[in-house]
MIPANU-23693 format. One line per 3 residues: number of its first residue (from 0); their letters; for each residue x, y, z of C-alpha. Coordinates in pm, 1 decimal, padded with zeros to 6 digits, always signed. Example, Ala and Ser with C-alpha at 12.3 -4.5 7.8 and 13.67 -1.06 7.14 Angstrom:
// residues 2
0> AS> +01230.0,-00450.0,+00780.0  +01367.0,-00106.0,+00714.0
***
This chain:
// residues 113
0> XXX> +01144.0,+00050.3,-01165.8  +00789.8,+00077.4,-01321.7  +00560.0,-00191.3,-01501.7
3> XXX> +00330.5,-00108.9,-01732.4  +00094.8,-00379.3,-01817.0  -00120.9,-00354.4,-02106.7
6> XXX> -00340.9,-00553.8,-02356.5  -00653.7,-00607.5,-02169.2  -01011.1,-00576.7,-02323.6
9> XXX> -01309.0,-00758.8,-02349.7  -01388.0,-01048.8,-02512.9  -01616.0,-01332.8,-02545.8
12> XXX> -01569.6,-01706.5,-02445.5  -01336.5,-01884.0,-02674.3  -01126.6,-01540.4,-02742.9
15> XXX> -00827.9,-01468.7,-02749.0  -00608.0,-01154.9,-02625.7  -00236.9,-01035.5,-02542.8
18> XXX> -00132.0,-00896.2,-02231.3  +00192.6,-00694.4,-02257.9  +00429.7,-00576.2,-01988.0
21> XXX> +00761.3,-00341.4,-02006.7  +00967.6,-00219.0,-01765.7  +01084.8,+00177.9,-01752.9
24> XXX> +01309.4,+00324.9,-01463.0  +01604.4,+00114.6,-01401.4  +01602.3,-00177.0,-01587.7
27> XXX> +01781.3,-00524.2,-01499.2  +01803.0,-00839.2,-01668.2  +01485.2,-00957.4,-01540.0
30> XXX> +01435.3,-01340.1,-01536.0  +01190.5,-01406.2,-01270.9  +00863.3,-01226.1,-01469.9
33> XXX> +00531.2,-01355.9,-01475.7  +00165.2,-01280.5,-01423.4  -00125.5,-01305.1,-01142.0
36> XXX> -00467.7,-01234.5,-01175.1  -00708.9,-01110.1,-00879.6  -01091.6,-01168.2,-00922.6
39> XXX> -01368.9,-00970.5,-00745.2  -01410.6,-01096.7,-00399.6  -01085.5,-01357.5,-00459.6
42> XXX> -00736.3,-01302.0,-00344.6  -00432.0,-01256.7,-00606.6  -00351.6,-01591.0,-00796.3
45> XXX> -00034.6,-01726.5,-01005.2  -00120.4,-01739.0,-01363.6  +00192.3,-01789.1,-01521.9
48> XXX> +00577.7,-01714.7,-01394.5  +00920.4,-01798.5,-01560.0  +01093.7,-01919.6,-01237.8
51> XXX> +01474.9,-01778.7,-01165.7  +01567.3,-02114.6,-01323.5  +01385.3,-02016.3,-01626.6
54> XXX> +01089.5,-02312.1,-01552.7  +00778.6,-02231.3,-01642.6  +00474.5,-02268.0,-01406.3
57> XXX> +00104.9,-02227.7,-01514.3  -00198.3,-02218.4,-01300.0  -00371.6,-02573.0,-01368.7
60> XXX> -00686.6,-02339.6,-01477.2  -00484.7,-02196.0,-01811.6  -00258.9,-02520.1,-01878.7
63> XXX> -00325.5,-02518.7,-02222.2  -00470.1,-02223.7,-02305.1  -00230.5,-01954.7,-02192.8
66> XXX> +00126.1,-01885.3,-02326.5  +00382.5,-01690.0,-02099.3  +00707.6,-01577.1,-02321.6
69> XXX> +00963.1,-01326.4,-02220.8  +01247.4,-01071.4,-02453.8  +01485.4,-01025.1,-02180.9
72> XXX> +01652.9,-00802.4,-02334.8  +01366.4,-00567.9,-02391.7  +01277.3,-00622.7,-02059.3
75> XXX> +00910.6,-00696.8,-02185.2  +00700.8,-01025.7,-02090.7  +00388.9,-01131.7,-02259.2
78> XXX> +00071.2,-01341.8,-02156.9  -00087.3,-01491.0,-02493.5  -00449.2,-01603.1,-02354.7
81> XXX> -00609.9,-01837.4,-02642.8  -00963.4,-01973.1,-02551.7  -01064.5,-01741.1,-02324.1
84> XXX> -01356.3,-01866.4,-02021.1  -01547.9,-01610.6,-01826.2  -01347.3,-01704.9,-01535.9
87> XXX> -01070.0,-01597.4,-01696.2  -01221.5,-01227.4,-01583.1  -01019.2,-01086.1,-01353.2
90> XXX> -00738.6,-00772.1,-01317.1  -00419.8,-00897.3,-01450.3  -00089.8,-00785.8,-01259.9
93> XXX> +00269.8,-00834.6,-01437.7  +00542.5,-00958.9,-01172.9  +00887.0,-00952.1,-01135.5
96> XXX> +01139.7,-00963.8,-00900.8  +01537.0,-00852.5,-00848.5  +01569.9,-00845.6,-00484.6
99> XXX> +01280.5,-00647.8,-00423.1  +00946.8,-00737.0,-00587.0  +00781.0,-00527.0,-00831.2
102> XXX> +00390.5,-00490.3,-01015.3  +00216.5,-00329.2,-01293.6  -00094.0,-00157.3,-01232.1
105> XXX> -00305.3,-00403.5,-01380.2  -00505.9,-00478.5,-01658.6  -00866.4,-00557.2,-01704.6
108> XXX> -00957.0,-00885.4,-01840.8  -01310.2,-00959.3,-01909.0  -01477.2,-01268.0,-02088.4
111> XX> -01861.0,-01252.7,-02128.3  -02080.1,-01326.2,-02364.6
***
């Protein structure tokens, strides 16, 4: 199982961009899928995550301003970032997990003016 995360760029504040992630390999009916972010010098943080009970869960920092959504069938997951701050910057990682856990390589994220 692979992720491929993609849809990074950079922006300025108050943009907007779409992080994409698919799946190649074996592929599951992934449920749990989400996204983390690390910053330089800051350890790995939950941005968004559909939970195995298909709640949502946002970081309190995006509430708001980010959009999580899912095509299970395509086993794709998305990250729709509206509004965009410079501490939004970061790498973004897709998640997901079927037993064992699994993550993209990352995306670059940056918001400056």
């Amino acid at each position: 199982v692979q992720l491929q995360a993609s849809g990074g760029g950079s922006v300025q504040p108050g943009g907007s961009l779409r992080l994409s992630c698919a799946v190649s390999g074996r592929r599951f009916a992934f449920t749990i899928v989400g996204w983390y972010r690390q910053a330089p010098g800051k350890q790995r943080e939950l941005v968004a995550t559909f939970t195995g009970s298909s709640i949502i869960r946002y970081a309190d920092s995006v509430k708001g301003r980010f959009t999580i959504s899912r095509e299970i069938r395509k086993a794709m997951w998305y990250l729709q970032m509206n509004s965009l701050k410079p501490e939004d910057t970061a790498v973004y990682y897709c998640h997901t997990k079927k037993g064992d856990e699994y993550w993209g390589q990352g995306t670059q994220v940056t918001v400056s003016s």
